[in-house]
N, C-alpha and C positions, 0 to 999 in steps of 0.2 A: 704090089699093094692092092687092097680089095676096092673094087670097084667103089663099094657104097663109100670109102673115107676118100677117092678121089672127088666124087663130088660132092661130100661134105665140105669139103675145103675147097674147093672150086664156087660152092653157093656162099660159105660163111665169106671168103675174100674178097667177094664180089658183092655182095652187099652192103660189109663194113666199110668197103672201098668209095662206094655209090654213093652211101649216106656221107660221109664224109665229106665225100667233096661237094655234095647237094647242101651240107652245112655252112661250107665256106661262103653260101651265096648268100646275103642277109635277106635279096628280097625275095628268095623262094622262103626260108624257113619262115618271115613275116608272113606269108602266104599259108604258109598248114597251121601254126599257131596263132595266126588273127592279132600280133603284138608290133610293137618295135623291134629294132633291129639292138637294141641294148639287152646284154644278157638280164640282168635283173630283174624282180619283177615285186612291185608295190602291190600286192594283197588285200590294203583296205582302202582302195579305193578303184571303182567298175566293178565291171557284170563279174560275179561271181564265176558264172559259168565258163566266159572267154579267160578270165585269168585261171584258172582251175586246169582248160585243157591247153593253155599255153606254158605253163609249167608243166603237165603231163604227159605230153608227147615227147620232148626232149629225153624223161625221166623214165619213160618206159621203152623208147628203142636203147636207153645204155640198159636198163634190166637185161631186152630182149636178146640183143645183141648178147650181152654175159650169156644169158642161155644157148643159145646160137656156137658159142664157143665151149661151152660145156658138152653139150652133144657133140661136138665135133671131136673133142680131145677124151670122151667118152669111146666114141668111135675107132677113136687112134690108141687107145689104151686096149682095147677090148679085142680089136680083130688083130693089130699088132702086137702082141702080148700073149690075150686067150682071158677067157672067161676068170679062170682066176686072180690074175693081175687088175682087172675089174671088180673083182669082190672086194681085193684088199685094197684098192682107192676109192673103192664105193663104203667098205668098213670105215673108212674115216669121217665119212660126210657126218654121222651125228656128233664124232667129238671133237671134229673142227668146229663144229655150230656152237658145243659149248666154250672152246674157246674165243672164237672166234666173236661169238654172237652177244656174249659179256663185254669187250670193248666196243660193236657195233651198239648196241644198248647206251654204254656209256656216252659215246660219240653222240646218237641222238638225244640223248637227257641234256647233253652240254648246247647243241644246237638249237633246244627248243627255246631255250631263256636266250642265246644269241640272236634269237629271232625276234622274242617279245621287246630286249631291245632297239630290234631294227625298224619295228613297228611302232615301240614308244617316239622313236627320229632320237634316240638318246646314244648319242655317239661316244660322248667318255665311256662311258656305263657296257657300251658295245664291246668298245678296245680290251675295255679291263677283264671284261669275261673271257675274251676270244685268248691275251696274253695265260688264263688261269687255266684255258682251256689245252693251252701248248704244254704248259708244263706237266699239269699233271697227262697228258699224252705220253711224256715221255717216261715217265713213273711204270705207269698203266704198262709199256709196252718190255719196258725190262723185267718187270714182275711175272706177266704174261708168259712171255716169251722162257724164261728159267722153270717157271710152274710147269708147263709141258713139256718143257725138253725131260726135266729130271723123274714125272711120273708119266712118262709116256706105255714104257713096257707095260707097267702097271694097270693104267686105262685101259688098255687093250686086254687085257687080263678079265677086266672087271668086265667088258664088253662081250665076255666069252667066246672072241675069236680063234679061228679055227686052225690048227698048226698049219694047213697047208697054204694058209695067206700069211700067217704072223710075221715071217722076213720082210715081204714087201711090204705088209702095212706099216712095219717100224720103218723100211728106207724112206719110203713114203714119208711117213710123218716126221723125221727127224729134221728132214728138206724143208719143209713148208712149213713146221712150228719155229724152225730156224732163222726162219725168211717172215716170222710174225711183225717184228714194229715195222715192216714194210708196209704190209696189209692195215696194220691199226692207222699206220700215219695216214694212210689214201683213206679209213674210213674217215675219220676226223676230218683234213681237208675237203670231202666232198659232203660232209653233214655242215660245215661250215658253207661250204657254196651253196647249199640249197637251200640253210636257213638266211640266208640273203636273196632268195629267188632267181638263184641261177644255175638251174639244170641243163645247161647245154654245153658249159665244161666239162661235166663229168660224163659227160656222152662224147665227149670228144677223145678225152683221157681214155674210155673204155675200147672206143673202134683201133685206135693206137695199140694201145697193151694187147684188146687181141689178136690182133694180127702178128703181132708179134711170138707172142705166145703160141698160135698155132702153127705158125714157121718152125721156132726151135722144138715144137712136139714133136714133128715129121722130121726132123732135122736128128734131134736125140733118139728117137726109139726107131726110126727105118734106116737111117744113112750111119749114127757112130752107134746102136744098137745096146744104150745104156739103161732098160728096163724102165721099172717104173722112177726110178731118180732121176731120169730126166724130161718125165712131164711134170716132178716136181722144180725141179732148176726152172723146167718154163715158164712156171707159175710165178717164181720168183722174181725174174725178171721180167718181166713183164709188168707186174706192181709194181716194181720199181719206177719205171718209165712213164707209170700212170701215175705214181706220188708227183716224181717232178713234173707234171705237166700241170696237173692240178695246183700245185704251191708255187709258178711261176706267176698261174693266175691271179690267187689270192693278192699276189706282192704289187698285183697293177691295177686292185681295187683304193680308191682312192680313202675311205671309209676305214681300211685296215691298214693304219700308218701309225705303227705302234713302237713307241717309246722306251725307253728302260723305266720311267715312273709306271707304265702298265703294270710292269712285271713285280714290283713291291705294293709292302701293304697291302696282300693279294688272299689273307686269310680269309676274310667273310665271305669273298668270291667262290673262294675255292669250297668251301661249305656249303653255298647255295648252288651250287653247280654239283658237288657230290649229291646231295641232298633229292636233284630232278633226279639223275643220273643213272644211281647205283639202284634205283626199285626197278629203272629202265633195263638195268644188264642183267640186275637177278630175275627180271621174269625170263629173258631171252635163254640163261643158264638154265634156270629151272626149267623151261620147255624143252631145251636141248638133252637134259638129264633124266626125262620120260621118255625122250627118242631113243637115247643110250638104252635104256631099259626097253625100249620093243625091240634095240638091233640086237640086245643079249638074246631076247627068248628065240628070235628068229634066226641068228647064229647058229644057235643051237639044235637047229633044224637041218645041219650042213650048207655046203658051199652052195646047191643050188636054190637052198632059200635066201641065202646072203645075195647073191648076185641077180637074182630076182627082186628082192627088196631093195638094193640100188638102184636099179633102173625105176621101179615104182616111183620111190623117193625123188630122181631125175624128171620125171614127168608130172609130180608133184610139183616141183619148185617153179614149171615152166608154165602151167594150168595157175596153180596162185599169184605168180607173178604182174597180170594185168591189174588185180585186185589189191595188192600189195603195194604197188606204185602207186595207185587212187590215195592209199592210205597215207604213203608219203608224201604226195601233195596235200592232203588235207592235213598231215601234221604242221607243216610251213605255211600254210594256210590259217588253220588256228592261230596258231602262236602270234604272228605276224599280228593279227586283229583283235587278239584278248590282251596285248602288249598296245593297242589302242584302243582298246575299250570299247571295241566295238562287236557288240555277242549278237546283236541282231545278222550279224555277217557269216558269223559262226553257222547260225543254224540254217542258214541260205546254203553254206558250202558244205554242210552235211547230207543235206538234201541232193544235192549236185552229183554227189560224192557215192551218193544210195544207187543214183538213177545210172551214172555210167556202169558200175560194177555188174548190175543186173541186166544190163545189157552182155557183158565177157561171160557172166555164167550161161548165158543161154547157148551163147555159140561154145564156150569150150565144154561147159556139161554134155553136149550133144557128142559131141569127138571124143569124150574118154566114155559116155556110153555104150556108141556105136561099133569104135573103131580100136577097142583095145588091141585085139590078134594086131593087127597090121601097127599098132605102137610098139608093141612089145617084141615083133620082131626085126625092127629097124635095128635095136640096139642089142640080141642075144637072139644066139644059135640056135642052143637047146629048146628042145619042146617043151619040155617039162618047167622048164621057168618062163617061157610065152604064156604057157597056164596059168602060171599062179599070177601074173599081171590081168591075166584076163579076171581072175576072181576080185582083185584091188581096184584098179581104175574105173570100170562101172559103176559101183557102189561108192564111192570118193565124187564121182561125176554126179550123183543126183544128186548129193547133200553138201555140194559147193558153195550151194547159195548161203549156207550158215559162215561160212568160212569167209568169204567174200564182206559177208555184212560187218562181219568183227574188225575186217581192215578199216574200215571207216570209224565205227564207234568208237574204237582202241585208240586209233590215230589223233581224233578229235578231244578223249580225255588227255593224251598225252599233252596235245598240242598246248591244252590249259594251264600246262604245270601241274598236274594229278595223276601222282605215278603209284599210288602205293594201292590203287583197287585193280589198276591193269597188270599190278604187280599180284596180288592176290589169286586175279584169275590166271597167272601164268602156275599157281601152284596147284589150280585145281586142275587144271590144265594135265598139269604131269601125274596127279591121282586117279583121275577118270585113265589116262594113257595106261596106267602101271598095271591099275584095278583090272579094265578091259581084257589087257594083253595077258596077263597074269592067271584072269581064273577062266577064259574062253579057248585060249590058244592049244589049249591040250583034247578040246572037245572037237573044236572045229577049225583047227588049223590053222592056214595062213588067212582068211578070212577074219582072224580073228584081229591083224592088224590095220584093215580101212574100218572095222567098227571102233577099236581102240581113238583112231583119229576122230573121228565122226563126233564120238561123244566128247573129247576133247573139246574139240571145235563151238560146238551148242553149251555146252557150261560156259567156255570162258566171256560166248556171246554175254549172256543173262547175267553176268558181275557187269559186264561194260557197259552194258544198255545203261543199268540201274547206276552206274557210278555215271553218265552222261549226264543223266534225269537229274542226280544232286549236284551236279558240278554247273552247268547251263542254266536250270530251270530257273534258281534265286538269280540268277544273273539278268536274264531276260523281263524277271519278272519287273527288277529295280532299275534296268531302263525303261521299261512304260509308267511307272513311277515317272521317274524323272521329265518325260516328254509329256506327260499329261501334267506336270507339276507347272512344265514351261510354257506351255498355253494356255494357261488359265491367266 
């Protein structure tokens, strides 16, 4: 086995192992969070800032951690395997996103009014959404789940991948779109935990499942030598393990003790929760569906731009990621306080929200300017595809900070229940992508997909800014209104 995946796995088990049992202790994590020893966490009321990074740490080692195990099982795919079997599980990352990231969407849309309730203290009202939220989960995940199994080949077709991955990218995805209402149930359950302010179950669900997951990786592809179908079985089970630990949870909050009257008379519910919901998944599809559209052009370039482009993509997810998590808290954040009517709190945690972020871009823009060579050959042989991450990651590394800004802004419109302008900017989103990729890629190559992103990224900013300014500003305004109304 290659040295670099023994200590991939050697650091990824021993850290998942560390944190873990460091969690178990209540009074260290009150110690790095500045909270109680109670997972939840009440939003409208204290320092904005202590509750902000007390929901955020929890939230971003289960991200990190996810990364942490994606490199590793990147690693274990790649040098166990070979570069090709890496293209064709790296060729699926954009049309898992679009399926994937359409119930992720949903799940958050459903979560964010779960929260405005939690914040209202309206607990019928809480129950009845959370019951509308199960059901139509289960809709969501049989739908889902047939929709990809039956236009799988197809997808890949449209993605213009390349015969000498198309076998494995179909075993691939036949495993993992198979093993779908696993994945949707764990996203549901853990957008429900956090819209109740409890990010340290799903960090707990995550150290769990990966270690697991990175066990039967090494287990399936070095010891019974089952290809890529069985770092998709790992995946699988693995979600699994993370669902139930997650819905064990849920069943011992005292708050979600729900009834068979929940589950009737559930039509207006289920309408006001489609209604956040579904602008939520379609921007996420729509951003996934300009992805698809730069993996075709870059496809198309052969295997060693594909396999190039996944590793890029990989180190993308793991650079946005700090910034991503901020956003998630600020969406639970919002929600939580515009469901109490409290916007002056709003712009306190946006504020908050601006200042951490700009702090991760300074340090991670630094490391994918500096240090792409030595990124891009951790995880691929070839020279020739070390190159072309060297041309990606610098140029994504400066203009971070637009990226970074959007997770807050986006976050904060969402948090409000205002989905249809962060919805709009996910479609410009995918035009600036399409446009980009489409009339550059042939002049200037593979450079031509960190500017595709870049411009992406700055459009979808400038819709969200301006949907913040009209969703906030009359709000803000009619509370000093109101307070100056009260002292006179």
């Amino acid at each position: 086995m290659h040295s670099r995946i023994i200590n991939g796995l050697f650091v990824s088990h021993g850290v998942l192992l560390c944190v873990f049992s460091f969690l178990g202790n209540g009074e260290n994590m009150a110690k790095v969070i500045g909270t109680a020893k109670k997972k939840d966490i009440d939003f409208t009321e204290g320092r904005p800032l202590k509750l902000i990074l007390a929901f955020f740490w929890p939230m971003f080692l289960t991200n990190m951690l996810q990364q942490v195990y994606n490199f590793v099982d990147t690693l274990i795919v790649g040098n166990g395997l070979g570069d090709n079997a890496l293209a064709a599980v790296g060729n699926m990352g954009s049309l898992f996103f679009l399926i994937v990231g359409f119930s992720f969407g949903l799940a958050n849309g459903f979560a964010v009014l779960i929260a405005q309730s939690y914040g209202a203290k309206d607990e019928e009202q809480l129950r009845h959404r959370l019951a509308a939220t199960i059901v139509l989960g289960i809709v969501l995940a049989v739908v889902l789940c047939s929709f990809s199994l039956v236009f799988l080949p197809k997808l890949l077709e449209i993605l213009n991948t390349d015969e000498l991955i198309m076998g494995d990218s179909l075993k691939y995805g036949y495993i993992v779109f198979g093993g779908l209402p696993v994945g949707i149930a764990y996203n549901i359950a853990g957008a429900i935990l956090r819209s109740l302010g409890d990010s340290r179950t799903p960090l707990k669900a995550i150290i769990i499942s990966s270690i697991i997951n990175l066990s039967l990786d090494s287990l399936f592809i070095f010891g019974l030598h089952t290809g890529v179908e069985g770092a998709a079985i790992a995946t699988v089970i693995a979600q699994f393990v993370s669902v139930v630990f997650c819905i064990n949870s849920l069943r011992n909050i005292p708050i979600i003790k729900l009834e068979k009257k929940h589950f009737y008379s559930n039509r207006p519910v289920f309408l006001e929760l489609l209604k956040n919901g579904i602008p939520m998944a379609i921007m996420n599809s729509i951003t996934a569906v300009g992805f698809m559209v730069v993996q075709s052009f870059v496809n198309g370039y052969g295997v060693v731009y594909t396999a190039a482009y996944a590793v890029c993509s990989k180190y993308m997810n793991l650079f946005m990621n700090p910034a991503a998590t901020v956003g998630g808290t600020i969406t639970a954040y919002t929600s939580q306080n515009y469901g109490a009517k409290k916007y002056d709190r709003i712009k306190d945690g946006v504020k908050v929200g601006l200042r951490i972020v700009l702090i991760f871009y300074v340090i991670l823009g630094v490391v994918m300017v500096f240090l792409p060579a030595q990124l891009g050959d951790f995880l691929l042989d070839g020279r020739e595809q070390i190159e072309l991450v060297c041309l990606y990651l610098p140029r994504c590394g400066i203009m971070l900070i637009f990226l970074n800004i959007l997770f807050i802004v986006r976050a904060a419109v969402q948090g409000m229940g205002k989905p249809m302008l962060p919805m709009i900017s996910g479609i410009l989103e995918m035009v600036l992508r399409v446009f980009v990729i489409s009339v550059f890629i042939g002049s200037i190559g593979f450079k031509a997909t960190p500017y595709a992103e870049i411009s992406a990224w700055i459009g979808a900013l400038l819709v969200n800014m301006y949907a913040l300014y009209i969703a906030l500003y009359p709000l803000l305004k009619e509370s000093k209104t109101k307070g100056a109304c009260a002292t006179q």
